[in-house]
GUVEX-708685 format. One record per atom (N, C-alpha, C): residue number from 1; residue in three letters; atom name; x, y, z. Coordinates in steps of 0.2 Angstrom, whole numbers, plus 5000, padded with zeros to 4 digits. Example, Ala and Ser with C-alpha at 12.3 -4.5 7.8 and 13.67 -1.06 7.14 Angstrom:
<pakes>
{pake 1,ALA,N,{5066,4972,5039}}
{pake 1,ALA,CA,{5062,4978,5039}}
{pake 1,ALA,C,{5066,4984,5039}}
{pake 2,SER,N,{5064,4989,5035}}
{pake 2,SER,CA,{5068,4995,5036}}
{pake 2,SER,C,{5064,5000,5039}}
</pakes>
This chain:
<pakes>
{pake 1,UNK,N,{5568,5499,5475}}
{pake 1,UNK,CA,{5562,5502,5478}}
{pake 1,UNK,C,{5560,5497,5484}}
{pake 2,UNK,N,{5558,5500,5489}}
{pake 2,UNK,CA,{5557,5497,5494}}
{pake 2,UNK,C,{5550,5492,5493}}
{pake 3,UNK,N,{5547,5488,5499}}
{pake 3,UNK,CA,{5543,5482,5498}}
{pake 3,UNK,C,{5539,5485,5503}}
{pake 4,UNK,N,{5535,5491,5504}}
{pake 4,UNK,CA,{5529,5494,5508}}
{pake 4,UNK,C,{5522,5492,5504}}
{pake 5,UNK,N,{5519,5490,5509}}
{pake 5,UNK,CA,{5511,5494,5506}}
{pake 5,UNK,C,{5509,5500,5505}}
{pake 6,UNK,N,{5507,5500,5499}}
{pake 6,UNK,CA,{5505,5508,5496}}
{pake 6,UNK,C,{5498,5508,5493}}
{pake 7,UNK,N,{5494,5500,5494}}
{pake 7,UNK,CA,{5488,5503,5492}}
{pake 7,UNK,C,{5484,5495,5492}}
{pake 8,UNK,N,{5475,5497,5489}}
{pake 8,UNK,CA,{5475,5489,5489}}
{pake 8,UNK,C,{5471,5489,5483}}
{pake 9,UNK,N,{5470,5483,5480}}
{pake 9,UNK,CA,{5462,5483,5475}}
{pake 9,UNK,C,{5459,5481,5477}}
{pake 10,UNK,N,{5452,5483,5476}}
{pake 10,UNK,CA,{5446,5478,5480}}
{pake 10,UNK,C,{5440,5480,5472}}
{pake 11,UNK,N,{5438,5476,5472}}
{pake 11,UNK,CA,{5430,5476,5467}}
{pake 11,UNK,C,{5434,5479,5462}}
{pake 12,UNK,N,{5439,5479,5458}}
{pake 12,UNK,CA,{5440,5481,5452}}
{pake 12,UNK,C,{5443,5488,5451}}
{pake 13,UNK,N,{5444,5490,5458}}
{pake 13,UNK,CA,{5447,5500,5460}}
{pake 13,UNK,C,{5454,5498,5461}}
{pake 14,UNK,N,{5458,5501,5462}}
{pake 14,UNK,CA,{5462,5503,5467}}
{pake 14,UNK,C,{5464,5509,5471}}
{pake 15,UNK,N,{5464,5509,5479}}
{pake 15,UNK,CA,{5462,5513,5482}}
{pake 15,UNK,C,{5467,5515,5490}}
{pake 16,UNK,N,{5471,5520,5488}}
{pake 16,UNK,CA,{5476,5521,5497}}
{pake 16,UNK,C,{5473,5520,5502}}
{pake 17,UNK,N,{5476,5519,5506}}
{pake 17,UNK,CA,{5473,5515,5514}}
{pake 17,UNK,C,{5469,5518,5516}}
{pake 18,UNK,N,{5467,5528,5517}}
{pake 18,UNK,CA,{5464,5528,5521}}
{pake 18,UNK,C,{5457,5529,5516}}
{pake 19,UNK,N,{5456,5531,5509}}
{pake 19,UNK,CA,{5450,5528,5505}}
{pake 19,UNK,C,{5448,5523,5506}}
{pake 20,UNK,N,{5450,5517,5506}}
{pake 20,UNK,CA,{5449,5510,5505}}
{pake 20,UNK,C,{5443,5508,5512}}
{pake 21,UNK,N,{5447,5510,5521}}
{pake 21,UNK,CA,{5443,5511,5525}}
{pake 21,UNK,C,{5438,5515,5524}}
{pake 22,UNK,N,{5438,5521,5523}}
{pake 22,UNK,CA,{5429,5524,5519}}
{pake 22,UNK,C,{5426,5519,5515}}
{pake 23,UNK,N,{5427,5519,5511}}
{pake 23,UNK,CA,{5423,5514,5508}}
{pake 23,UNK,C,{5421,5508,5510}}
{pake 24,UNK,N,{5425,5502,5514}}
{pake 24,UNK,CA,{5421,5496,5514}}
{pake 24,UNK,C,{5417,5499,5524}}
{pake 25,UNK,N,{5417,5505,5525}}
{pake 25,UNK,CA,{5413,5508,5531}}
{pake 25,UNK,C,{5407,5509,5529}}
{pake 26,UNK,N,{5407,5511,5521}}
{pake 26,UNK,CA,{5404,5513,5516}}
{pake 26,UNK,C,{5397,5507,5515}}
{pake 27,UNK,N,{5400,5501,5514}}
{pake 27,UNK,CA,{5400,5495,5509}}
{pake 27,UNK,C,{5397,5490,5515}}
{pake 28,UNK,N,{5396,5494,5522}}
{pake 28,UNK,CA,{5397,5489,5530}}
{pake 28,UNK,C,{5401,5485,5530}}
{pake 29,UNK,N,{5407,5483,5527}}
{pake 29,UNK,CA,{5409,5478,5530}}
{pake 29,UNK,C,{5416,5480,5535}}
{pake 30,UNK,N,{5415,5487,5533}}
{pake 30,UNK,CA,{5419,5489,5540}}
{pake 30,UNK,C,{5413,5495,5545}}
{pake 31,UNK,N,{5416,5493,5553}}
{pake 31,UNK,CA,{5412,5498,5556}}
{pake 31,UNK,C,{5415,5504,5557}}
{pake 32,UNK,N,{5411,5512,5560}}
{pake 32,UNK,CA,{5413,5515,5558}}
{pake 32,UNK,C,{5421,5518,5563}}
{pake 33,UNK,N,{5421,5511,5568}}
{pake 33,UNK,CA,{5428,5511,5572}}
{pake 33,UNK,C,{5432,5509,5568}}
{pake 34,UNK,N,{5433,5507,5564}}
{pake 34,UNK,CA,{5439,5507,5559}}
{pake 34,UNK,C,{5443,5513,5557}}
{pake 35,UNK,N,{5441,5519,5559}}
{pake 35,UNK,CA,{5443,5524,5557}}
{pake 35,UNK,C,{5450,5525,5561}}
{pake 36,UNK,N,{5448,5525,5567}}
{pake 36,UNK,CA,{5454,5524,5572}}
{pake 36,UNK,C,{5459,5519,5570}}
{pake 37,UNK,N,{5457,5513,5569}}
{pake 37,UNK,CA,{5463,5509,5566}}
{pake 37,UNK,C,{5468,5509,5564}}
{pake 38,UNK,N,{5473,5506,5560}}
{pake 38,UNK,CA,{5476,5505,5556}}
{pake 38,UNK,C,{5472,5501,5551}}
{pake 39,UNK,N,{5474,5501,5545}}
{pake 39,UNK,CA,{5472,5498,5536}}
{pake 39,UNK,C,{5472,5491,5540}}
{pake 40,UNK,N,{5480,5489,5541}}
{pake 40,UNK,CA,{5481,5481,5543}}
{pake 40,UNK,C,{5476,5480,5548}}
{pake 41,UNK,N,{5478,5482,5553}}
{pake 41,UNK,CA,{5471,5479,5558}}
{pake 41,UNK,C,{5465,5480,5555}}
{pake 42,UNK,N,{5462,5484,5553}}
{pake 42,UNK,CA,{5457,5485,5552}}
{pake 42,UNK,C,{5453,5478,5546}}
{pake 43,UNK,N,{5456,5476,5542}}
{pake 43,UNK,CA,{5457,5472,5537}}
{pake 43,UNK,C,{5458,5464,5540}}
{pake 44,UNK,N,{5464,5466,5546}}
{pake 44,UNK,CA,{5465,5459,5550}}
{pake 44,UNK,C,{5458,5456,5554}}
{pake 45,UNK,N,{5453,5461,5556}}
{pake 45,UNK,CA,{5447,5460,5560}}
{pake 45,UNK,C,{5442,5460,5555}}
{pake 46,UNK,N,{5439,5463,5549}}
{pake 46,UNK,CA,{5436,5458,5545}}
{pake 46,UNK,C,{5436,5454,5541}}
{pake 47,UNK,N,{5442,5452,5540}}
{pake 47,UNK,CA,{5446,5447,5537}}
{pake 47,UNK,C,{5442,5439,5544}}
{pake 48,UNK,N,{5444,5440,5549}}
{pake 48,UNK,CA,{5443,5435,5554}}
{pake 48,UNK,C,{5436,5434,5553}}
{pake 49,UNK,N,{5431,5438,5552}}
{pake 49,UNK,CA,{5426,5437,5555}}
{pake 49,UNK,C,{5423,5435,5548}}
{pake 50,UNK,N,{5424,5437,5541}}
{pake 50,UNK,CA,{5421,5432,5535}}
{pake 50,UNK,C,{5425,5428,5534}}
{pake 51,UNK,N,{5431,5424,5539}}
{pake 51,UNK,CA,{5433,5419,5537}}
{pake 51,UNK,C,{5439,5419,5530}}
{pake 52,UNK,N,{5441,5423,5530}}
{pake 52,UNK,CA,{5446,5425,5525}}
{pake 52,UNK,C,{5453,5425,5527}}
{pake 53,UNK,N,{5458,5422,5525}}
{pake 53,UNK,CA,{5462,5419,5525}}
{pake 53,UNK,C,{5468,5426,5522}}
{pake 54,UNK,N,{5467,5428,5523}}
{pake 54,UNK,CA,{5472,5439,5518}}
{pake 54,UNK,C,{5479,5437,5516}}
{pake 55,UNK,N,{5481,5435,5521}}
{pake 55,UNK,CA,{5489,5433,5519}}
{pake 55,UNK,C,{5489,5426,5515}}
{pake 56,UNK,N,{5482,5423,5510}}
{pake 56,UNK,CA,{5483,5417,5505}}
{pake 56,UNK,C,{5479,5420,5502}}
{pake 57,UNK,N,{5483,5426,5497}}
{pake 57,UNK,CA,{5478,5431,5492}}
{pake 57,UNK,C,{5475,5427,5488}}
{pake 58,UNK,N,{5479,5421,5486}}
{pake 58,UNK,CA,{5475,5415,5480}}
{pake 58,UNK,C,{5469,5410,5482}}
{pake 59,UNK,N,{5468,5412,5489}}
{pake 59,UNK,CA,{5464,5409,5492}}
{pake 59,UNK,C,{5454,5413,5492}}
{pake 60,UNK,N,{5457,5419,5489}}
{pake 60,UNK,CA,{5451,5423,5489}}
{pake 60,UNK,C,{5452,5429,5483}}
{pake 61,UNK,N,{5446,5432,5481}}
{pake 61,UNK,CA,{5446,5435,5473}}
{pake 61,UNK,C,{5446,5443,5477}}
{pake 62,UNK,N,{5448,5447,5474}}
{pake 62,UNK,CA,{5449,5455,5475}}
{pake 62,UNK,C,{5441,5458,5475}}
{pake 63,UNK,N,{5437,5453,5470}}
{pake 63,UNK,CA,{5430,5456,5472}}
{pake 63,UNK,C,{5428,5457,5477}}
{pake 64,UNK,N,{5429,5451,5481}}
{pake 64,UNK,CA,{5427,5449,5490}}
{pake 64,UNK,C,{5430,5453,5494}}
{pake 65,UNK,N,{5437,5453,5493}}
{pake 65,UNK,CA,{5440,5455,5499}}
{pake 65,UNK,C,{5446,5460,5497}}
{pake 66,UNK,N,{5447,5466,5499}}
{pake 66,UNK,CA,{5456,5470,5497}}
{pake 66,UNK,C,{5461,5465,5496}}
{pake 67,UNK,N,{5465,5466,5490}}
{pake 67,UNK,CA,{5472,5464,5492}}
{pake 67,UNK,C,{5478,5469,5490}}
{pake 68,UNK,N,{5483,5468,5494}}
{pake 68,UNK,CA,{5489,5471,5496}}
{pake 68,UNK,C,{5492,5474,5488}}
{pake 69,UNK,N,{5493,5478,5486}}
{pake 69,UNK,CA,{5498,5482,5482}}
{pake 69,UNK,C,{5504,5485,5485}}
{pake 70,UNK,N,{5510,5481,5485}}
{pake 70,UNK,CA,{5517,5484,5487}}
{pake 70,UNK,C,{5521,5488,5481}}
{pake 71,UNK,N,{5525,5490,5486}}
{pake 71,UNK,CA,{5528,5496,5480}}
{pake 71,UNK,C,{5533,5494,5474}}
{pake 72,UNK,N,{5532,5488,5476}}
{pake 72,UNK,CA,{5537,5484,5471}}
{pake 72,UNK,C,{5534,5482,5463}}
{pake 73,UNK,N,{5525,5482,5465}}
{pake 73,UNK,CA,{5521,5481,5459}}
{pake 73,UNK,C,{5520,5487,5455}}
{pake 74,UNK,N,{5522,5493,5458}}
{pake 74,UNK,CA,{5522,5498,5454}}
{pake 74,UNK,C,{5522,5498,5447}}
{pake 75,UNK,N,{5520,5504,5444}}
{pake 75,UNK,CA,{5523,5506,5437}}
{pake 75,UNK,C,{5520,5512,5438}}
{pake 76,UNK,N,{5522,5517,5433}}
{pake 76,UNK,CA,{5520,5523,5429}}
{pake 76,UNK,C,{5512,5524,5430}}
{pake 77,UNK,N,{5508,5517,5427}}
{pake 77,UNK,CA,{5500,5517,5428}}
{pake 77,UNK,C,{5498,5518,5435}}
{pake 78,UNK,N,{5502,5520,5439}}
{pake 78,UNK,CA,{5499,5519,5445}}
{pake 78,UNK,C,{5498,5526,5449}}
{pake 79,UNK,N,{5502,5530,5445}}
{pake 79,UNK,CA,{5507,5534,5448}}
{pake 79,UNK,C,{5496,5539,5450}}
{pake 80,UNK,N,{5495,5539,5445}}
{pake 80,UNK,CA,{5486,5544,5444}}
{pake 80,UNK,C,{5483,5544,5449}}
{pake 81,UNK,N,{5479,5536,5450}}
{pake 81,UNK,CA,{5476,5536,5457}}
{pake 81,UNK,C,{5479,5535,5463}}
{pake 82,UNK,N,{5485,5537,5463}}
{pake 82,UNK,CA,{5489,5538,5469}}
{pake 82,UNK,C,{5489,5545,5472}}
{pake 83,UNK,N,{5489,5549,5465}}
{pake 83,UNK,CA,{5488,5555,5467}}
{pake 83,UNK,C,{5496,5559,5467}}
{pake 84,UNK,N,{5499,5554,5465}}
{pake 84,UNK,CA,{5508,5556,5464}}
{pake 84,UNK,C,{5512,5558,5458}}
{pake 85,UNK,N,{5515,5567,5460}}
{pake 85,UNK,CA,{5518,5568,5454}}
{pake 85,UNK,C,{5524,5565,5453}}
{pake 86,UNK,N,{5527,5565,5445}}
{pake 86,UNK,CA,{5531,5559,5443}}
{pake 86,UNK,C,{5534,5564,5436}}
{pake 87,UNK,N,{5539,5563,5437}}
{pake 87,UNK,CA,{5544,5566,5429}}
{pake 87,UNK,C,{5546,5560,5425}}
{pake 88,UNK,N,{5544,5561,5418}}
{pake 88,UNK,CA,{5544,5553,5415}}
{pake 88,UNK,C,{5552,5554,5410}}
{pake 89,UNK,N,{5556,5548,5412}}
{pake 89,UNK,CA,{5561,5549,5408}}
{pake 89,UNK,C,{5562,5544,5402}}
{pake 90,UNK,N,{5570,5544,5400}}
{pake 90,UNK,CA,{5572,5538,5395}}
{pake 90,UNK,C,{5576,5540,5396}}
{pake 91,UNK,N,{5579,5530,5395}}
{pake 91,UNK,CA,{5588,5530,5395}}
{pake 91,UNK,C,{5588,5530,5390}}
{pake 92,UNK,N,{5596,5530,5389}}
{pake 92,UNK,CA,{5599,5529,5383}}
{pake 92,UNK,C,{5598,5524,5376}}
{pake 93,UNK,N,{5596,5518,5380}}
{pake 93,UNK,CA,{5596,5511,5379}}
{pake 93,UNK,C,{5587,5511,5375}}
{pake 94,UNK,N,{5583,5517,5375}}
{pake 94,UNK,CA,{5577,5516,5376}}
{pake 94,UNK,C,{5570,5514,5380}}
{pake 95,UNK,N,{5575,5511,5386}}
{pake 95,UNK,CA,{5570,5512,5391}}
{pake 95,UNK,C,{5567,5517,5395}}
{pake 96,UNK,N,{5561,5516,5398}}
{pake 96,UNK,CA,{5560,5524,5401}}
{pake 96,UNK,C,{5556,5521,5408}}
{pake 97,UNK,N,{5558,5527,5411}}
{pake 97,UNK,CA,{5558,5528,5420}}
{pake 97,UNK,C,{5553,5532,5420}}
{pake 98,UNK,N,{5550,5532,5427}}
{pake 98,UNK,CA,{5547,5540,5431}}
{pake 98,UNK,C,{5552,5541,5436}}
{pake 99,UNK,N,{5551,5547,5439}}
{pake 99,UNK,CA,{5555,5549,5445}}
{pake 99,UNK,C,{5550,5552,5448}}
{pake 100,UNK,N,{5547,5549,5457}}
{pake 100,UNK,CA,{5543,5549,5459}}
{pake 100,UNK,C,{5544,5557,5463}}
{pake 101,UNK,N,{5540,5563,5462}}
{pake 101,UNK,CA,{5540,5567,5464}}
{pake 101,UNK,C,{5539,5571,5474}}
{pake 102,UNK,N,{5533,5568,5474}}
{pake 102,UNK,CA,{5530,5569,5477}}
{pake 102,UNK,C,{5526,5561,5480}}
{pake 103,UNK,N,{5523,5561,5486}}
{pake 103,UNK,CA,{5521,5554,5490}}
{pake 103,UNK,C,{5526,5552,5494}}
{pake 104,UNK,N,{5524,5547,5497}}
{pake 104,UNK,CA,{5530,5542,5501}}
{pake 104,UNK,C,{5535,5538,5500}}
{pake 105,UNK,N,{5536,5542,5492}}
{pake 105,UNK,CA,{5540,5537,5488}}
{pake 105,UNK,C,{5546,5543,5486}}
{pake 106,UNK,N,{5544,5548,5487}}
{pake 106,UNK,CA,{5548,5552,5484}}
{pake 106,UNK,C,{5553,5554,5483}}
{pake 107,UNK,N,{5558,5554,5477}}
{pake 107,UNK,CA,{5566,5553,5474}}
{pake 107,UNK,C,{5567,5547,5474}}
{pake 108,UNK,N,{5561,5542,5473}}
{pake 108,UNK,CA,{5563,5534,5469}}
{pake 108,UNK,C,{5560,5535,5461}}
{pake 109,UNK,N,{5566,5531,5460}}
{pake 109,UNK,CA,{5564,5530,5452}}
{pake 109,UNK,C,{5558,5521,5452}}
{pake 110,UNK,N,{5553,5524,5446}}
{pake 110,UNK,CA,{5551,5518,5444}}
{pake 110,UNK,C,{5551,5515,5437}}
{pake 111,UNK,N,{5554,5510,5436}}
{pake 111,UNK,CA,{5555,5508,5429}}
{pake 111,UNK,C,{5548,5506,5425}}
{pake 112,UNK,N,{5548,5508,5418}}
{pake 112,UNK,CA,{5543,5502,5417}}
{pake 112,UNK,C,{5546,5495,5415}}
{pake 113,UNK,N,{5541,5492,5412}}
{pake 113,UNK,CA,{5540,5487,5413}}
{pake 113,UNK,C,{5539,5483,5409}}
</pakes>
């Protein structure tokens, strides 16, 4: 699977890019020119201004500030609030896949885990 951003957590949610901007527009800590943005930029400019460090996600808690979900951190839990249909399998061996239907990921498999 590829290593895209496909989402972030922030205050105990998880939320695709352009929710995530509603909401911290929502929350003021974005203004309401973030909409034009991009996620990254947008994130990279209030990032600078409370002093957050984004690319040292150890350096700050997902309460304070978004952090990065790539597709690599996937599983099956995920597939709901993403909003992605998914066909759920099993190998032979007993373990079991989805098969990503539908989103930006679509005709990837995800294993679990």
């Amino acid at each position: 699977m590829r290593t895209d951003i496909v989402g972030y957590t922030y205050n105990a949610e998880n939320y695709l890019p352009d929710s995530l901007i509603e909401t911290l527009i929502t929350k003021g800590m974005l203004a309401p020119g973030a909409r034009g943005m991009s996620t990254e930029e947008a994130l990279d400019q209030a990032a600078a201004i409370d002093g957050i460090d984004r690319y040292d996600e150890r350096s700050f808690d997902s309460g304070d500030f978004p952090k990065v979900i790539f597709s690599e951190q996937l599983t099956t839990d995920d597939l709901e609030w993403m909003g992605w249909d998914a066909l759920p399998g099993t190998y032979a061996d007993g373990g079991t896949f989805v098969d990503i239907l539908s989103g930006p990921f679509a005709g990837e498999r995800v294993e679990e885990k």
